[in-house]
C-alpha positions as CSV (number, residue, x, y, z in Angstrom):
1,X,4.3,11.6,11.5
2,X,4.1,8.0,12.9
3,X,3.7,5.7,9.8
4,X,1.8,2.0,10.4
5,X,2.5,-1.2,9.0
6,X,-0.4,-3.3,9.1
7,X,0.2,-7.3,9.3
8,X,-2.5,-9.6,8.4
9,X,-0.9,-12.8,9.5
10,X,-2.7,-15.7,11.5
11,X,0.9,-17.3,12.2
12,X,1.7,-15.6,16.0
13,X,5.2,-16.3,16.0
14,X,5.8,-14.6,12.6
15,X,3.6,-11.4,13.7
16,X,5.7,-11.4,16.6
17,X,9.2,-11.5,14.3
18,X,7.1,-9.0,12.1
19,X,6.9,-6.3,14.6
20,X,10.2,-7.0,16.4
21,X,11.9,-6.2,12.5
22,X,9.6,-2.8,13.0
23,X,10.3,-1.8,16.2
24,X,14.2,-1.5,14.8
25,X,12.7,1.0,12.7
26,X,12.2,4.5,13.6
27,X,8.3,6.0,13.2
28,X,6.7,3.1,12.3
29,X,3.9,1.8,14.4
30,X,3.3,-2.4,14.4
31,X,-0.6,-3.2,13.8
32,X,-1.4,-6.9,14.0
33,X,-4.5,-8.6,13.3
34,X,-5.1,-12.5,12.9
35,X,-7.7,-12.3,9.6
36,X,-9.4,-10.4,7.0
37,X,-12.7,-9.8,9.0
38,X,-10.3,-7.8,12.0
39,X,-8.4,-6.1,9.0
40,X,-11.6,-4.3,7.8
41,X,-12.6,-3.9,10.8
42,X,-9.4,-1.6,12.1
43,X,-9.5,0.1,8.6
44,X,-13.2,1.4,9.7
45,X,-11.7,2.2,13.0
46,X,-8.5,3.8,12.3
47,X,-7.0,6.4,10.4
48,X,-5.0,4.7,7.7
49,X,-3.4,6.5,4.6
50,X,-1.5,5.5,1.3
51,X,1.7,6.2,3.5
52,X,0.8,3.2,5.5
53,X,1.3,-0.3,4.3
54,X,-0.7,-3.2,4.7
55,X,1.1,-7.0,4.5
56,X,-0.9,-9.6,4.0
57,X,-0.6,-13.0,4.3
58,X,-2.3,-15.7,1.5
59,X,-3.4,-18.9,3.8
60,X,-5.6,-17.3,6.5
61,X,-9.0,-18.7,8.1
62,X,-12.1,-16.8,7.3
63,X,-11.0,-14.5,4.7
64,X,-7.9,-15.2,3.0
65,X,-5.3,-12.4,1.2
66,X,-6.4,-13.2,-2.4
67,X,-10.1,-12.1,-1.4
68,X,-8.4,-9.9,1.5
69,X,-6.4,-7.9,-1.5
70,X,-9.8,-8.1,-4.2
71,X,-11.7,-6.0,-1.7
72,X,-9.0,-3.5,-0.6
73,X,-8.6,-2.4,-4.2
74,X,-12.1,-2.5,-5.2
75,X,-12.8,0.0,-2.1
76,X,-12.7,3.5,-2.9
77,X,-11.7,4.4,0.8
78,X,-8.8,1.8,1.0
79,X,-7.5,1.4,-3.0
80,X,-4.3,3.9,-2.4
81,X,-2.6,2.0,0.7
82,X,-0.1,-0.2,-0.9
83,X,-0.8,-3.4,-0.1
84,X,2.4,-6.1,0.1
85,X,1.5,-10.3,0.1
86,X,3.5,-11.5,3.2
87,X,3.8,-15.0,2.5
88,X,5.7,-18.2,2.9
89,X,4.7,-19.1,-1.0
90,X,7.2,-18.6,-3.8
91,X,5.3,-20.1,-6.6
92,X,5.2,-18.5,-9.5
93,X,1.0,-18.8,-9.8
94,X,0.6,-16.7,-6.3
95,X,3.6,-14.1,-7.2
96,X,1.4,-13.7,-10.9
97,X,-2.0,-13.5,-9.0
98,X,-0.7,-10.8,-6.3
99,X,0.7,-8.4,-9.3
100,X,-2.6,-9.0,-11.0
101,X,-4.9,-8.3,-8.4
102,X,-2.7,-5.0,-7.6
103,X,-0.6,-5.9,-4.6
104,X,2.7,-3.5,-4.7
105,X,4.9,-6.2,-4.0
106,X,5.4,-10.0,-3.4
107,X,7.7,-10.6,0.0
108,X,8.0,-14.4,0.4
109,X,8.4,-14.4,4.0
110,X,12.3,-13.7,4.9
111,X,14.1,-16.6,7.2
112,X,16.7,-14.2,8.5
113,X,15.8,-11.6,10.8
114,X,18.6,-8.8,10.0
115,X,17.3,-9.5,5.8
116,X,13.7,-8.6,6.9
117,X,14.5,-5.7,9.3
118,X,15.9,-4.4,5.8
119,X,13.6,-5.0,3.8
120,X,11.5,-3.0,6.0
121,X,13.6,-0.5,6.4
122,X,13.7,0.1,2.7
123,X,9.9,-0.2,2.3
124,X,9.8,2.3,5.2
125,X,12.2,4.7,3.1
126,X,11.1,4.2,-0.5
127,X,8.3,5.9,-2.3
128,X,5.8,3.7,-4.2
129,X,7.5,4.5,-7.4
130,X,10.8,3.4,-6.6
131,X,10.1,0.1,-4.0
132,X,10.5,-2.6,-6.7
133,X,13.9,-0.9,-7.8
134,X,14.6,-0.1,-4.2
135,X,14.4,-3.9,-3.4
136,X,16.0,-5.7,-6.2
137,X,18.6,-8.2,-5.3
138,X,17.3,-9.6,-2.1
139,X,16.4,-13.2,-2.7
140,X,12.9,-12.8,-0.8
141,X,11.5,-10.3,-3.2
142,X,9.5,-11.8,-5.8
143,X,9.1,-10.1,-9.1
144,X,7.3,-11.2,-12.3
């Protein structure tokens, strides 16, 4: 079964590096959509399940991944997909405010391509219960 990775990323050129890190993967489809209005919109039109992932990224026009995140996990239909902030943020306020609003994990966007194809890879591999130990010790992966 062909997993999907959902991005939620108005930045082209880092959806673009997002999918090319996926397509090195095996079974994982690349879904891209520029804001929160298109993400709820492809959730109502496609099959997704808590072995799919959805990234999302903080800054983005219309609805951003604070409010993006509240209503995922507020909605009974979407509250089991795992849900990882994709941003360029490291601050420790955002990292605090994606663990508390229930994102899975905090992925301060990766500036080397081979370091994000792994992360991938592991987030591809691991089980919800073992991705934070899965990931420990790349840089990019923030942890409260």
């Amino acid at each position: 079964m062909t997993r999907k990775f959902l991005l939620v990323d108005d930045d082209i050129d880092d959806a673009n590096i997002f999918c090319e890190a996926i397509n090195q993967i095996r079974c994982i489809e690349c879904i891209t959509t520029e804001n929160g209005m298109e993400l709820f919109d492809l959730l109502s039109k496609h099959n997704f399940v808590n072995s799919d992932v959805i990234f999302l990224d903080i800054n983005m026009p219309k609805i951003d991944g604070w409010e993006c995140l509240k209503q995922l996990k507020n909605n009974p239909d979407y509250n089991s997909i795992p849900v990882i902030i994709y941003s360029t943020s490291s601050a420790k306020k955002d990292i605090e405010t994606a663990y508390n609003l229930g994102a899975q994990l905090f992925l301060s966007k990766p500036e080397d391509f081979r370091e994000l194809t792994k992360i991938l890879e592991v987030v591809a591999t691991s089980s919800q219960d073992s991705l934070l130990r899965n990931l420990k010790g790349y840089k990019c992966v923030k942890i409260i």
